[in-house]
N, C-alpha and C positions, 0 to 999 in steps of 0.2 A: 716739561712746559706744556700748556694747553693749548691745546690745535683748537686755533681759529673755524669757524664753519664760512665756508666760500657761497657767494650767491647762487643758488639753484642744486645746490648739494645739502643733505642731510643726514645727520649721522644719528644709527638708533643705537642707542643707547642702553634699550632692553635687549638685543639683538647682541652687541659688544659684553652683557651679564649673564644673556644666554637665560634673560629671565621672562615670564609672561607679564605683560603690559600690569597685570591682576594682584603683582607676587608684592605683599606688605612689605614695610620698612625692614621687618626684622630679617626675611629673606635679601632682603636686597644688603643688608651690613653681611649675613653669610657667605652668601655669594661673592661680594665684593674681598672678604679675608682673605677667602680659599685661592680668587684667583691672583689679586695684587701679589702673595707667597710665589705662585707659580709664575708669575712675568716676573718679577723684581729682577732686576739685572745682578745683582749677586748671586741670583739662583745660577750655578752654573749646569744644571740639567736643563730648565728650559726658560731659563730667564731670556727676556723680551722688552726690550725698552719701547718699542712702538706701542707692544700688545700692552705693555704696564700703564702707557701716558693716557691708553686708549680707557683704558679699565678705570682709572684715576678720575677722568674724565667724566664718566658715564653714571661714578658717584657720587661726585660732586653735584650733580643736576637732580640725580633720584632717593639722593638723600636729604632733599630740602625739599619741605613741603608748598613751599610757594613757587619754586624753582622748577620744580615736577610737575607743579599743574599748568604752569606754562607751557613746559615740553610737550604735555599729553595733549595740548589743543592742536599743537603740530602733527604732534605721532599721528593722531585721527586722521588729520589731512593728507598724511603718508603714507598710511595705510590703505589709502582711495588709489592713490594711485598705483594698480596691478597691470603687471606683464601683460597681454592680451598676446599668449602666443598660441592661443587655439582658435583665434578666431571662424577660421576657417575649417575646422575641423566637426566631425561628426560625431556625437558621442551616441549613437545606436548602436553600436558596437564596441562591447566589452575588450577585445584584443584590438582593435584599432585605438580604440582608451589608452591602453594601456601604453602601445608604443608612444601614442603622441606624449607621454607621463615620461617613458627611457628618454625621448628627445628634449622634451622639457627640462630636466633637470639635468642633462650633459649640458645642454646649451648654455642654461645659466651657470653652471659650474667653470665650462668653456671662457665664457667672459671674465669670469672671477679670477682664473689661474691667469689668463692674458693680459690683468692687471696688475697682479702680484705673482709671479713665477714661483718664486717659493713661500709663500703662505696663503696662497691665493683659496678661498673656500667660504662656504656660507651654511652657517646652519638650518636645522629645521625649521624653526621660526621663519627663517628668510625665505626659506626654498616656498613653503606652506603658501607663504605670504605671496609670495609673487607668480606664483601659479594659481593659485585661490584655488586651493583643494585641503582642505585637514590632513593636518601629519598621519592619522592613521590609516589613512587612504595611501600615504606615500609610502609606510612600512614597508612594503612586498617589491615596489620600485626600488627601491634604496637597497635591499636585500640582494636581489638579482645584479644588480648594476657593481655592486660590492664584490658577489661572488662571478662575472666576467671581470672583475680585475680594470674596469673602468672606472670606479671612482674608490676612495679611500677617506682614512678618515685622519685628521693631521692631529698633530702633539695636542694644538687646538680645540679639537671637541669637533670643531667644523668639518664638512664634508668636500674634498676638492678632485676634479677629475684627475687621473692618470693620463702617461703618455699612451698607454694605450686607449685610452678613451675620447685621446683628442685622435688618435688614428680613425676610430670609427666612428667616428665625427667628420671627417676627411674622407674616407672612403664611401660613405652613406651619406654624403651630403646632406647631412637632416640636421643643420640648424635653423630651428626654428623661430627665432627671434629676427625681426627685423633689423638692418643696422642702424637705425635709430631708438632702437625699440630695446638696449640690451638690461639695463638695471633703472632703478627707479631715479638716479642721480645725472642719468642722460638725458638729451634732447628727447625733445616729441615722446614723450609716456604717454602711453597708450591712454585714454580716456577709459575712468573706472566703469563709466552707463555702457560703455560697448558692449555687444551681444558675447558672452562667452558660454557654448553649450558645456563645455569639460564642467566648468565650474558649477554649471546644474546637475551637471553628475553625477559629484562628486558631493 
C-alpha cells in the first residue's frame, strides 16, 4: 500500500533507487526490476515488504514523466536543505578535515540506526548529500570507518554504524549534529546559505 508523505517530511525517491537525480527512464525501469525481485516478500533470502512498498513507491513517481517533474521541483528544494555540521570547524587542516568527515558520517549514520535498529542506514547519495562533500572525497572515510569495524554495509546496499561505532561515538563524545539539526525531515534544518568551510574544501 502507498505510504502517504506526512507534513514536513520528504521522501527521496532517487535515494530509495539508489539512482542519480540524472539517471534516464531506462535506468530507472532497471533499477527498479533488480531491486522490486530483491524486497518482494516471497523472496525468502531478503525479501522486504517496507523496503518492496518503499521501491514500488519511488517508481511509480519516476516513471511518469509529469509525475517526475513534479518531484524534481521538490527534490531541488531538498537538496538546499544540508546538515550544517561543520559550521564550526576549520578546514586549514587536512587531518582535522578528515576527522570532522569520521564524526560526520558516524553521526548521521548514529541517527539513522536510532530510527531503525535493524535496517537503519543511508547511502552515498545521502551521506554526499548532507555533508555536501562529493562521494569521492568520502571513499578513503568510508574505507577507514569500515576497516575499524564502525560502520558496515547492510543486505541493503546502504551504509549503517555498528555497535561498536555507536561505542566510539559514546566514548568520544563527537557527535556532531545538533539535536535539532539530525536529518533533513527534522525540526530547524540547518539553513543551506550558512557558512560551511568543510564544504569549500571539499
Amino acid at each position: 500500500m502507498h505510504k502517504e508523505e506526512t507534513p514536513g517530511t520528504f521522501r527521496d525517491h532517487y535515494e530509495t533507487l539508489q539512482l542519480s537525480p540524472n539517471a534516464d527512464a531506462d535506468t530507472v525501469e532497471r533499477v527498479f526490476r533488480m531491486l522490486v525481485k530483491r524486497y518482494h516478500p516471497d523472496n525468502q533470502a531478503s525479501g522486504n515488504v517496507e523496503k518492496f512498498n518503499e521501491v514500488v513507491d519511488a517508481h511509480r513517481v519516476l516513471s511518469n514523466p509529469e509525475a517526475r517533474a513534479a518531484y524534481d521541483v521538490k527534490y531541488d528544494e531538498y537538496r538546499g536543505t544540508v546538515v550544517n555540521v561543520f559550521e564550526d570547524a576549520s578546514a586549514t587542516d587536512s587531518f582535522d578535515t578528515d576527522r570532522r568527515l569520521f564524526d560526520g558520517v558516524l553521526s548521521l549514520l548514529y541517527v539513522a540506526r536510532r530510527r531503525d535498529p535493524h535496517n537503519g542506514g543511508l547511502g552515498i547519495l545521502q551521506i554526499e548529500r548532507l555533508l555536501g562533500c562529493p562521494s569521492e572525497h568520502l571513499e578513503f572515510h568510508l574505507w577507514y570507518l569500515r576497516q575499524k569495524g564502525w560502520l558496515e554495509r547492510l543486505d541493503s546496499g546502504l551504509f549503517a554504524i555498528t555497535a561498536s561505532g555507536v561505542d566510539r561515538m559514546v566514548e568520544a563524545d563527537s557527535m556532531l549534529l545538533r539535536r535539532d539539526r539530525l536529518l533533513p525531515e527534522a525540526k530547524g534544518v540547518a539553513d543551506s546559505s550558512a557558512a560551511d568551510p568543510l564544504r569549500r574544501a571539499c
